[in-house]
NUROSE-31150 format. One record per residue: residue in one letter; x, y, z of N, C-alpha, C in turn. Coordinates in pm, whole numbers, plus 32768, in hexadecimal, padded with zeros to 4 digits. Layout:
N
aXYZXYZXYZ;...
***
This chain:
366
xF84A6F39B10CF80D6FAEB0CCF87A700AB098;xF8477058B015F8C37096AFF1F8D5711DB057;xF9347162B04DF92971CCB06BF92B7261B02C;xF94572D2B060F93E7351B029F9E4735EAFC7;xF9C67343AF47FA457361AEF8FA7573CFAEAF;xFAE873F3AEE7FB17748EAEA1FB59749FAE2C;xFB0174EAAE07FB347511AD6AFB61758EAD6E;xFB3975F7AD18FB5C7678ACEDFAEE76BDAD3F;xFA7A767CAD50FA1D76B4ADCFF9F575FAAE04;xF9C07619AE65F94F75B0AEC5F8F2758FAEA9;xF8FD7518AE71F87374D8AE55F81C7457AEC9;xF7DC7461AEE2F79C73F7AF1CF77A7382AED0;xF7CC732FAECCF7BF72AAAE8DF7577244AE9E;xF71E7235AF31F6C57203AF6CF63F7239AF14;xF62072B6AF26F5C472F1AED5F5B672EEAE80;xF61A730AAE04F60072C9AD7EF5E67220AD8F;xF60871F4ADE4F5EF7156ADD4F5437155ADDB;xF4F27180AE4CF4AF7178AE66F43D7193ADF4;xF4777214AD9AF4227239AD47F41971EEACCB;xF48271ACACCCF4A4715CAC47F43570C2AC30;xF4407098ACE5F401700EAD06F3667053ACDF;xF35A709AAD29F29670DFAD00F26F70D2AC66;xF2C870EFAC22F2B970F6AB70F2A67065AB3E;xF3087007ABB1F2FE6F83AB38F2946F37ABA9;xF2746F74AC28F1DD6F34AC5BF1496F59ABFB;xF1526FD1ABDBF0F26FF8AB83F10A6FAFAAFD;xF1616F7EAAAAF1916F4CAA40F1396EAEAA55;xF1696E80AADDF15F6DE3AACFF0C16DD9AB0A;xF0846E59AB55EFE86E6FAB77EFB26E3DAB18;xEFEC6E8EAA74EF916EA9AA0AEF726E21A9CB;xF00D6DDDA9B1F0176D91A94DF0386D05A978;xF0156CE2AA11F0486C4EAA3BEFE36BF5A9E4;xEF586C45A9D0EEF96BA7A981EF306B8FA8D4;xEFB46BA8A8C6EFB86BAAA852F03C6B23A85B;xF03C6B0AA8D0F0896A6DA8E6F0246A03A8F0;xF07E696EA8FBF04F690EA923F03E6908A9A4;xEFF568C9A9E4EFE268B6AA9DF0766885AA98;xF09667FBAA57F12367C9AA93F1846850AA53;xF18868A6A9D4F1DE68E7A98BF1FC694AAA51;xF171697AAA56F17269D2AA97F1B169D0AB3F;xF1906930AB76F1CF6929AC0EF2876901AC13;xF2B868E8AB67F33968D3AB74F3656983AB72;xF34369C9AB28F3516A69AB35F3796A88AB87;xF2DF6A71AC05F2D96AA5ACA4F3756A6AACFA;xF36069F5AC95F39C69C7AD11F45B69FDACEE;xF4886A10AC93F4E66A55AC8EF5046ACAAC9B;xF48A6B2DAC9EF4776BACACC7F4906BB7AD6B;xF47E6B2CAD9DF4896B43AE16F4FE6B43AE54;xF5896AF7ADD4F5FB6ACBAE18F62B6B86AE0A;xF5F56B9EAD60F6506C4DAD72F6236C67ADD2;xF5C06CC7ADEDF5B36CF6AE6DF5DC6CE7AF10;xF5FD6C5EAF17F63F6C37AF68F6C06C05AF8B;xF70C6C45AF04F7A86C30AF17F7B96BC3AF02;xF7536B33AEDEF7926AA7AEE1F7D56A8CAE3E;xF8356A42AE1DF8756A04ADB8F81469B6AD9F;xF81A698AAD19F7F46907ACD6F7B3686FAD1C;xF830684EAD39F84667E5AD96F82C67EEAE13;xF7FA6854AE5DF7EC683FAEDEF7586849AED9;xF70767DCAF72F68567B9AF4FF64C6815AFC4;xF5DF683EAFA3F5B4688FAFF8F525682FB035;xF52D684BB09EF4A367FFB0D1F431680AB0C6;xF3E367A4B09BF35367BAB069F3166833B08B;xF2BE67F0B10FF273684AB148F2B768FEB153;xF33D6909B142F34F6997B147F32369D9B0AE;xF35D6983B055F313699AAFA9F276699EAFBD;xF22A6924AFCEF190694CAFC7F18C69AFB017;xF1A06A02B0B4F1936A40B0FBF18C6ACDB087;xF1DE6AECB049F2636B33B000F1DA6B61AF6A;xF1C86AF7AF4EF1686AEDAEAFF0BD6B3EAEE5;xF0AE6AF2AF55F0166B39AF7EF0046BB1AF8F;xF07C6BF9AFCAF0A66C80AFEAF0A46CD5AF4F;xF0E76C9CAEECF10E6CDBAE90F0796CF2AE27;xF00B6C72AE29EFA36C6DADFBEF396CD7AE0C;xEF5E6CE7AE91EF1C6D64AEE3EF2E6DE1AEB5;xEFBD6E13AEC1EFEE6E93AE87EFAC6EA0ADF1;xEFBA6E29ADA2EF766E23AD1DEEE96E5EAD0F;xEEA76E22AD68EE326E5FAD3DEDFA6EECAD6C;xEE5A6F1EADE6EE406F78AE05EEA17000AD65;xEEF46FC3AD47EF467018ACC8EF136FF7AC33;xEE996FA3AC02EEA96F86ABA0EE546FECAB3F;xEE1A7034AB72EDC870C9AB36EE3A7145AB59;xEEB77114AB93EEFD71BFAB7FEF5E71F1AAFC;xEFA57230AB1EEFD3724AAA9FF0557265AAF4;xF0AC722BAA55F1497252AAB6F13B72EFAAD7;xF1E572EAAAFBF1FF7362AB31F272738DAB31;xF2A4742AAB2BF30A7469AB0EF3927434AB6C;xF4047434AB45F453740AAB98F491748FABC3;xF4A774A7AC36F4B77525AC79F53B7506ACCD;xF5947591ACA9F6307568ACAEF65375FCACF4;xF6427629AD83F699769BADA0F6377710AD92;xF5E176F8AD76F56B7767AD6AF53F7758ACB8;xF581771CAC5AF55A7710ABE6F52676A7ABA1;xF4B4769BAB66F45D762AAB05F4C07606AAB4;xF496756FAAA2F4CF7563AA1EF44A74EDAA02;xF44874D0A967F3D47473A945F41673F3A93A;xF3E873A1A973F3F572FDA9AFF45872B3A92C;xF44172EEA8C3F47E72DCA835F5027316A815;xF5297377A856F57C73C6A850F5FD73A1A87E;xF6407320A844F68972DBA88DF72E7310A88C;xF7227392A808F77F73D4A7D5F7C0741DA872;xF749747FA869F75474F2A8D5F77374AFA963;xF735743AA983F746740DAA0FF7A073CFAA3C;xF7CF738CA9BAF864734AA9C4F90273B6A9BD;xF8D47442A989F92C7485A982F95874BBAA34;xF8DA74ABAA84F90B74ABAB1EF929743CABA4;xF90373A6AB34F8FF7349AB66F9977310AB4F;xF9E972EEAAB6FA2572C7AA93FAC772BFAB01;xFAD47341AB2AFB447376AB5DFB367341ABCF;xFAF67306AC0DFAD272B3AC6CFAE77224AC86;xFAEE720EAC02FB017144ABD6FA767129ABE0;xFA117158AB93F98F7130ABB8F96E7184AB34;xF91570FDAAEFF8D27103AA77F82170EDAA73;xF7DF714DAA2EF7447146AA25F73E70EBA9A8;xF6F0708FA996F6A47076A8F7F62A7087A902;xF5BF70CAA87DF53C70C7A897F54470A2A7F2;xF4BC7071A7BBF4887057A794F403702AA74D;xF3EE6FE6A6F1F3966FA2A6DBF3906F19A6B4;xF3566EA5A6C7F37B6E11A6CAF2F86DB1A662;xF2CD6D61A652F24A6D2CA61EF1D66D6EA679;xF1666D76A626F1026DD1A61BF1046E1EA65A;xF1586E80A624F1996EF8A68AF1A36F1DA6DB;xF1CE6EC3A746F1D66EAFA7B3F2586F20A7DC;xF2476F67A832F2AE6FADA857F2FB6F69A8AE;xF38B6F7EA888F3E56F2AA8EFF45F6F9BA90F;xF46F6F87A993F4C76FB5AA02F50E6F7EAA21;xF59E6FBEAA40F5F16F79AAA7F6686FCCAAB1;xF6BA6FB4AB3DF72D7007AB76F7986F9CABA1;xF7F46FD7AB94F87B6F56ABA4F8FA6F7FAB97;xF94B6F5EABC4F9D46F69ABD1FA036F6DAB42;xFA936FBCAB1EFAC86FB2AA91FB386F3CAAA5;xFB346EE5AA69FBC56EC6AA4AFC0F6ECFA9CD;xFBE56F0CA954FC446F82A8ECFBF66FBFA8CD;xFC376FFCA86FFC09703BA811FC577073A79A;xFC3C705CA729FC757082A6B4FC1D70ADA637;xFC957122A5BDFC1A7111A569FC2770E3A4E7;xFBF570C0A489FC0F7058A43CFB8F7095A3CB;xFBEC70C5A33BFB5070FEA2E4FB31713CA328;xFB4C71AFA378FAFB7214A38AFA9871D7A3DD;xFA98718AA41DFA337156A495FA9E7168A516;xFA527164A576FA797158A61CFA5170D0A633;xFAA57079A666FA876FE5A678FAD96FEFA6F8;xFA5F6F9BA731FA696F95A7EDFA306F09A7DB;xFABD6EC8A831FA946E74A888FA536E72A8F7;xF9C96E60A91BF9956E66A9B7F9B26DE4AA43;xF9D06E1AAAB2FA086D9EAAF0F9896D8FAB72;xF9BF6D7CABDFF9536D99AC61F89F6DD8AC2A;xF8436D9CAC32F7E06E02AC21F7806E1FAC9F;xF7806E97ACC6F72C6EBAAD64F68D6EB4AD48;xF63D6EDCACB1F5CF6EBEAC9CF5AD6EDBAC07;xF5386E5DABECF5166E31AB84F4A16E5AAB5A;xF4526E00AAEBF3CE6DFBAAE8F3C56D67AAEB;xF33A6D21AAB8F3456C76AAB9F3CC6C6DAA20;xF3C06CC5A9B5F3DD6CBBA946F48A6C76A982;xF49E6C07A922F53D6BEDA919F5916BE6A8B6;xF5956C3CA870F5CC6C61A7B9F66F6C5FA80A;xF6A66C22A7AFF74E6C05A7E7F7936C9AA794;xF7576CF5A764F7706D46A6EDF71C6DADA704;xF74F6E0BA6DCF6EF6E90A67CF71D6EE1A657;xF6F26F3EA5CBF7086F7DA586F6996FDEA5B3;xF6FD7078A5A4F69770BBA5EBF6D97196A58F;xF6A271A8A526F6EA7226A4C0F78171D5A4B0;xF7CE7224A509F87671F9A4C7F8C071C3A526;xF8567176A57FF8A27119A60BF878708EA619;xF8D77042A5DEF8C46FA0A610F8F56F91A6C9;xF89B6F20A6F0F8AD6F0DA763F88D6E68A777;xF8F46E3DA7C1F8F46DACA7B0F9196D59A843;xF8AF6D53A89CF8826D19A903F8D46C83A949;xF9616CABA98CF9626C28A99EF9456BE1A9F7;xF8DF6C1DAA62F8796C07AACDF84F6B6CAA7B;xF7DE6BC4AA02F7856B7EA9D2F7DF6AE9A956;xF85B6B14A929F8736A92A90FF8A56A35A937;xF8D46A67A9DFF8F269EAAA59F8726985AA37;xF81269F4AA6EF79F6985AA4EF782691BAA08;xF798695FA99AF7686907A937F7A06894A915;xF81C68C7A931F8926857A936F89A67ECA9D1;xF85A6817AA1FF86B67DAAA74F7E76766AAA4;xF76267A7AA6EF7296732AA57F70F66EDA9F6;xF7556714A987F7806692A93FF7ED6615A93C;xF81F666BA9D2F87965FAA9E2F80B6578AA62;xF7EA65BDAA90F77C657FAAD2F73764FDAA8D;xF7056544AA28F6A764D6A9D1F72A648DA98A;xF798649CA979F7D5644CA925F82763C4A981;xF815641AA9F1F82F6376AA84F7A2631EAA7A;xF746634FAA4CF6D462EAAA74F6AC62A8A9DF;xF71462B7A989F703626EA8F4F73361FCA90F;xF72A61AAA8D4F7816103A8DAF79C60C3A85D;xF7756122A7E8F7F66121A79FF84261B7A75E;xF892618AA6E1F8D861FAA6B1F87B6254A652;xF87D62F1A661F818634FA617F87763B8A5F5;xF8136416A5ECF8806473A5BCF8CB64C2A63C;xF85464CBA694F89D6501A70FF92664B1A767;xF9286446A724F9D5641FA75BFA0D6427A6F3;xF9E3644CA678FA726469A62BFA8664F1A642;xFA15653FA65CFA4A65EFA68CFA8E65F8A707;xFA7F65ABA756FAC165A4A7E1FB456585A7EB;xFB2D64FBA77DFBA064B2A783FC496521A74C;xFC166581A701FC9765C2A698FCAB662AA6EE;xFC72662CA761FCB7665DA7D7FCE2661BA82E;xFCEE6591A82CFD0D6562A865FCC4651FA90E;xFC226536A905FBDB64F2A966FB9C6464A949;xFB706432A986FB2D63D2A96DFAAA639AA9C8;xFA5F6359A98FF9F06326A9FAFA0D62D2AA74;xFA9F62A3AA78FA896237AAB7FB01625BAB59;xFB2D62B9AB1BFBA46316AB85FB306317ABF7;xFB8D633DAC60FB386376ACF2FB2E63EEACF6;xFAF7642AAD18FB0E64ECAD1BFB31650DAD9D;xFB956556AD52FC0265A8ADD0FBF06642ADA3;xFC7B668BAE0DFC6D66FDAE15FCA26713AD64;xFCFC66B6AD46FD1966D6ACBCFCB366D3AC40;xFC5C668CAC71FBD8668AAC25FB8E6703ABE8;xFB8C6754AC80FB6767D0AC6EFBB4683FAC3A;xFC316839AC2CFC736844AC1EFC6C6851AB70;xFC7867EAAB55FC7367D7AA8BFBF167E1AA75;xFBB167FBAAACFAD16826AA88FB0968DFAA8F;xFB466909AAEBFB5C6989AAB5FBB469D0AA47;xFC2B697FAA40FC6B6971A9B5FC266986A930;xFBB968F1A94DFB7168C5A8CCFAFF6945A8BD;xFAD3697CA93CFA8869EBA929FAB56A5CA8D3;xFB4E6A6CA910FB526B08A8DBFB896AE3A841;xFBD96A74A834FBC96A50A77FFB6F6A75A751;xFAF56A4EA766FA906A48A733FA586AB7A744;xFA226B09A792FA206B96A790FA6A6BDCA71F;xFAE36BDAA6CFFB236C28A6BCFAFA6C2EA624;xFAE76B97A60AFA8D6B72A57CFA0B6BB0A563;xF9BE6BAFA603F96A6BF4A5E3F93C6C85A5B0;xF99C6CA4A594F9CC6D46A580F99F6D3EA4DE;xF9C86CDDA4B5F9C16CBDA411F9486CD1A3C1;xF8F76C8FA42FF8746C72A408F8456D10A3DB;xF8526D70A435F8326DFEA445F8826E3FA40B;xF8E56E34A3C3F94E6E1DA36EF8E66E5CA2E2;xF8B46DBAA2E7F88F6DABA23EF8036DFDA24E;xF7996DEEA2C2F7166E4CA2CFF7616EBDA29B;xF7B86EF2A2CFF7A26FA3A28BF7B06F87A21F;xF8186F62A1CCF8566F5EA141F7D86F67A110;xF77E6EFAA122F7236E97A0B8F6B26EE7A0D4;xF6896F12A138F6346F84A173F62F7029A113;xF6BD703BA0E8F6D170DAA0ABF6A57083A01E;xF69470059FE0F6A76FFC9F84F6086FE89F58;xF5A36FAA9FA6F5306FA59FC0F4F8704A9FD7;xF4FC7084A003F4ED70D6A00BF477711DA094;xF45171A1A08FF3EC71B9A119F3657153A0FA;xF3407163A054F2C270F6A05DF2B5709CA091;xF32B7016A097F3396FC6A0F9F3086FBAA197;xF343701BA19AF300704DA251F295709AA250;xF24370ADA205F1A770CCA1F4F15E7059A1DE;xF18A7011A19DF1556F61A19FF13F6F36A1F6;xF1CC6F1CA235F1AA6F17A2D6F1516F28A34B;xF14B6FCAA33CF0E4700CA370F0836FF2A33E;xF0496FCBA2DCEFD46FC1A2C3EF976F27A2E5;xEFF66EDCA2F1EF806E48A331EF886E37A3AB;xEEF36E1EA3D2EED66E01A445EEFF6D6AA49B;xEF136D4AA4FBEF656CDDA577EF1C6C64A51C;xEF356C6CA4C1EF226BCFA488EFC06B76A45F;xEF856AF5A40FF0076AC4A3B4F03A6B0DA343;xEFE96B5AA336F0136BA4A27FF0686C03A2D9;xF0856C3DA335F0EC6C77A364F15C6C24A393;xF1566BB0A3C9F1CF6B39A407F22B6B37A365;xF1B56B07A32AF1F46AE9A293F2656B6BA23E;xF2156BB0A25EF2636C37A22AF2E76C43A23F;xF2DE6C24A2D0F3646C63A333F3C56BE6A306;xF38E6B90A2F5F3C16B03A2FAF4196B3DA25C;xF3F76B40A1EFF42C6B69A17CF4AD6BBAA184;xF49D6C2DA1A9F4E46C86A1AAF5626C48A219;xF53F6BF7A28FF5876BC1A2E8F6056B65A286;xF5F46B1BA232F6266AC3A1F0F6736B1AA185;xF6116B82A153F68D6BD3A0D1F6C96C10A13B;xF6E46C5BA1C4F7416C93A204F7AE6C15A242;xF7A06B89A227F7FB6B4CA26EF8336B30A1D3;xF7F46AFBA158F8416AE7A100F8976B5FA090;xF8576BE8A0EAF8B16C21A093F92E6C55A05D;xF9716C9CA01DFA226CA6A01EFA556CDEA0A5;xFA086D0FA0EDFA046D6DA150F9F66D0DA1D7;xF9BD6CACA1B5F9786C4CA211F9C16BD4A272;xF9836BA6A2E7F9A86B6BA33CF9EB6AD9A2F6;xF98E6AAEA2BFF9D76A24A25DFA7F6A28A227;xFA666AADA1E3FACD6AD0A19AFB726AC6A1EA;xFB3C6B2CA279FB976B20A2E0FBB76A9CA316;xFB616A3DA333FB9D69A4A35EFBCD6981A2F0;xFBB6695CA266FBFD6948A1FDFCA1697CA1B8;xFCAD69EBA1F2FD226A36A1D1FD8E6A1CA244;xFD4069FAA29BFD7F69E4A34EFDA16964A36F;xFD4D690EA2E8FD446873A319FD16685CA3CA;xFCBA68A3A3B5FC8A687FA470FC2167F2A49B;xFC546795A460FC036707A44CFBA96708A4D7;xFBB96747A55FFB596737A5ADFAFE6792A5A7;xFB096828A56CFAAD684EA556FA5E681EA4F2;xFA7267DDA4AEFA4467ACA431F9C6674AA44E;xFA1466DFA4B0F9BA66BDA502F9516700A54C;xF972674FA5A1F903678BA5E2F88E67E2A598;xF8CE6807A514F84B684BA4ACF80E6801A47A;xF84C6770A46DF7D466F2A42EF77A66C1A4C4;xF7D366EDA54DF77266A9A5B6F6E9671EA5C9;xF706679DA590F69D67DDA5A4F65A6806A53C;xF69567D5A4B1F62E6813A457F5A267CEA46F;xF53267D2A460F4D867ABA49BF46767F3A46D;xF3C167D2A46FF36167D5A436F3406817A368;xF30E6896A3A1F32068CDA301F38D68B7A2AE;xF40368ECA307F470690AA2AFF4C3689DA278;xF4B76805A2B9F4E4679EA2AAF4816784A22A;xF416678EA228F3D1678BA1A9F40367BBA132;xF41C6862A14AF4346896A0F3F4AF6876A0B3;xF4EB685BA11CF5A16810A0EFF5C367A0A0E0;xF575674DA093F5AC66BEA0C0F60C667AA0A6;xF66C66B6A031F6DD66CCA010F74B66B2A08E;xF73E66FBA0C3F7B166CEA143F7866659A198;xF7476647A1BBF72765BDA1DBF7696534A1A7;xF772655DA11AF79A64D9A0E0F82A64FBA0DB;xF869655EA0A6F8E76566A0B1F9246579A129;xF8EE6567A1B1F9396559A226F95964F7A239;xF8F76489A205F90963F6A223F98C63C7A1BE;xF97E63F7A164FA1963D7A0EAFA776424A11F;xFA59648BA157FAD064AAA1B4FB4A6498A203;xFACC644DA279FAF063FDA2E3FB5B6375A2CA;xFB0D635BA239FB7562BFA210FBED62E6A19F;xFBEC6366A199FC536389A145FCD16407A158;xFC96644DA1C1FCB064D4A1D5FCF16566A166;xFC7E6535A0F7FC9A6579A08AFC6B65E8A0A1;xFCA96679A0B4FC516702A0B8FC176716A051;xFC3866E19FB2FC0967109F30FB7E66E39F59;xFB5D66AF9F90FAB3665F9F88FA6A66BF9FD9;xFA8C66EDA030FA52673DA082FA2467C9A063;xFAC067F0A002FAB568709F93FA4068889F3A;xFA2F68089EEDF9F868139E90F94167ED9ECB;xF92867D19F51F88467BF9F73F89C68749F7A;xF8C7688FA009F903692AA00DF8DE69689F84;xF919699E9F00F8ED698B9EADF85769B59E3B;xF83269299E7CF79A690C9E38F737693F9E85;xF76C69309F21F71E694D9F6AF6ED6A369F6F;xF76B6A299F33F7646AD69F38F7036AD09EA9;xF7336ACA9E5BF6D46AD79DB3F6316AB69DEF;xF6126A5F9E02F58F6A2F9E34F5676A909E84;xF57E6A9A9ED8F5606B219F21F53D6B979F26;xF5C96BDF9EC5F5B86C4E9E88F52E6C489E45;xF52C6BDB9DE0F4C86BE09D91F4596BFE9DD4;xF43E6B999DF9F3B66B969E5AF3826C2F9EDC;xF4196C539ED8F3C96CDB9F55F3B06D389ED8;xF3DD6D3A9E7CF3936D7F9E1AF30E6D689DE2;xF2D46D009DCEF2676CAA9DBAF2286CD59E1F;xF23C6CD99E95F1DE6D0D9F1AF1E06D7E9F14;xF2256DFB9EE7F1FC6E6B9ED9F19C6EA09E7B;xF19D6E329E1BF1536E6F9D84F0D16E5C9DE2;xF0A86DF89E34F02E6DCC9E3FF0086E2D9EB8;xF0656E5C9EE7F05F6EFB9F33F03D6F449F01;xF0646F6D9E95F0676FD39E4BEFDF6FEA9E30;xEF956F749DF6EF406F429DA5EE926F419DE4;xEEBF6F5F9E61EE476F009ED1EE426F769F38;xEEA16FC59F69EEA26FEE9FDDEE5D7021A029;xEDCA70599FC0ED7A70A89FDFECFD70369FFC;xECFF6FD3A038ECA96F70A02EED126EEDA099;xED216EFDA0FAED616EBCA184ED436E4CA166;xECDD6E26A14DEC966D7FA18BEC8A6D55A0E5;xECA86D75A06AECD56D38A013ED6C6D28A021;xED9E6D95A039EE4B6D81A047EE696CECA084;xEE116CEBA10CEE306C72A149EE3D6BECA109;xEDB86BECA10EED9F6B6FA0AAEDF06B7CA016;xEDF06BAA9FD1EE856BB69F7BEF056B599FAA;xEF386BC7A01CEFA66B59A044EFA76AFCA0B0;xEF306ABBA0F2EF036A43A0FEEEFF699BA0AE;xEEEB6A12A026EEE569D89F84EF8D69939F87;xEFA369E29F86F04F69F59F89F0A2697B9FD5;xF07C69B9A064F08C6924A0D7F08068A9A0B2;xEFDB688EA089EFBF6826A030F02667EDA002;xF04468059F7AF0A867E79EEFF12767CC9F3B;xF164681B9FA5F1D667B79FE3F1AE674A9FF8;xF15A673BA057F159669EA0C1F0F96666A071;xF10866619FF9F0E665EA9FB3F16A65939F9E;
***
């Protein structure tokens, strides 16, 4: 447990913890039916290692997880009609959002707030150790390390006014069970060529060094992720507030996945953008790991990289990669403009908007 840490006054750390966990219990009350049953018990079940101090790799025993999940189901339904709540610091409010003000008494501490908002506006929480911080464009970019509490949400990233924050809790993870699934492949994919340009492989034994280069490969990768949030603001000031009234305006369907999905792809392909940075960096394993996760919409929307990873791989030409990069930004651009007109156009009428860009969906996955 942490303890009482001194700053310029005394804060109770414990207590802000406590109040922080209540926000993302009410968060995950509201919005757990908006997973899959399986989306939703892999969540739990990593929610259970944060909370419990476990790493990645270490297995926690069944029955203490189901024990662990029934408990938490419970609290759910008893929280899923409340409403968050103020985070209270020393005798003073601050609003759960207010990540400015709370971090200005947290920071000096080595302890970072993120709040948020995530798919169907899901509010997301979390508190965690710093391991930097720098600023870059007029942003504050924090690396986050240790996290004491979450919500289910696991965004390796966020952009939040003029503070990127980039989780490398959450891209152990990600990185770490994909190394998982890439031991139980039996042949070559992309996940051993991303592994491999770090130098792992499927067929090694795992040692302490194992873990060892999974945190390496984490915080690489973390650091890229900065990029991504990078290009959101740029491409974000350039889109403008309507954009994020769009947003706001569709309801927990696909015409919102799709949306996000768009704008997701012009913030990785833009000049500003995460692509750009592995390209200029030549970071061939991240390169890899953005083809192991591009995935549903946005792999649609991009299919461009797809094909030039594979000419890649047998050539290691960056010009090929440049030029999807590229096409992939023009297309984009275009198109989040195309989705605004039909914003523009519709807004006053929700359930045409939808179906509009349903329409839309369509015409890709043909």
């Amino acid at each position: 447990m942490l303890a009482f840490v001194k700053i310029k006054i005394m804060i109770n750390v414990e207590k802000i913890l406590s109040q922080i966990k209540h926000n993302c219990n009410i968060s995950d009350a509201r919005f757990w039916g908006t997973y899959s049953l399986c989306g939703l018990l892999l969540r739990l079940r990593e929610l259970y290692r944060i909370e419990n101090g476990l790493l990645p790799w270490e297995k926690p025993l069944t029955e203490d997880v189901g024990r662990w999940i029934n408990e938490r189901e419970e609290l759910w339904r008893k929280l899923q009609n409340s409403d968050l709540t103020d985070i209270k610091i020393n005798g003073d409010n601050f609003n759960a959002f207010d990540e400015r003000k709370i971090n200005n008494i947290l920071n000096p501490s080595g302890l970072l707030y993120g709040a948020g908002y995530g798919l169907y506006m899901k509010p997301v929480f979390f508190i965690a150790e710093i391991i930097s911080h720098e600023k870059t464009d007029g942003y504050d970019i924090y690396i986050a390390g240790r996290e004491y509490a979450r919500d289910l949400s696991d965004y390796p990233a966020m952009l939040q006014n003029k503070t990127i924050i980039s989780r490398f809790d959450m891209a152990r993870l990600l990185i770490w069970n994909k190394f998982e699934e890439m031991r139980c492949k039996n042949i070559p994919c992309r996940l051993s060529y991303a592994f491999g340009q770090y130098g792992l492989n499927r067929e090694q034994d795992i040692t302490k060094e194992t873990y060892e280069n999974i945190n390496q490969i984490a915080l690489s990768e973390a650091k890229g992720y900065i990029y991504h949030e990078l290009g959101e603001a740029y491409e974000g000031k350039i889109l403008g507030e309507e954009w994020k009234q769009f947003l706001l305006s569709l309801p927990h369907s696909s015409a919102e996945v799709f949306v996000r999905s768009v704008k997701d792809v012009l913030s990785d392909t833009s000049e500003k953008g995460m692509l750009k940075h592995i390209i200029e960096n030549e970071k061939s394993g991240s390169l890899g790991f953005y083809n192991v996760f591009l995935s549903g919409f946005r792999k649609i929307i991009f299919p461009e990289m797809a094909e030039a990873f594979e000419k890649f791989r047998e050539n290691k030409n960056w010009d090929i990669i440049e030029k999807a990069r590229k096409t992939g930004y023009e297309k984009t651009s275009m198109y989040s403009r195309k989705l605004l007109d039909i914003y523009h156009n519709h807004k006053s009428d929700i359930n045409i908007l939808c179906k509009l860009i349903e329409q839309e969906i369509n015409s890709f996955q043909k």
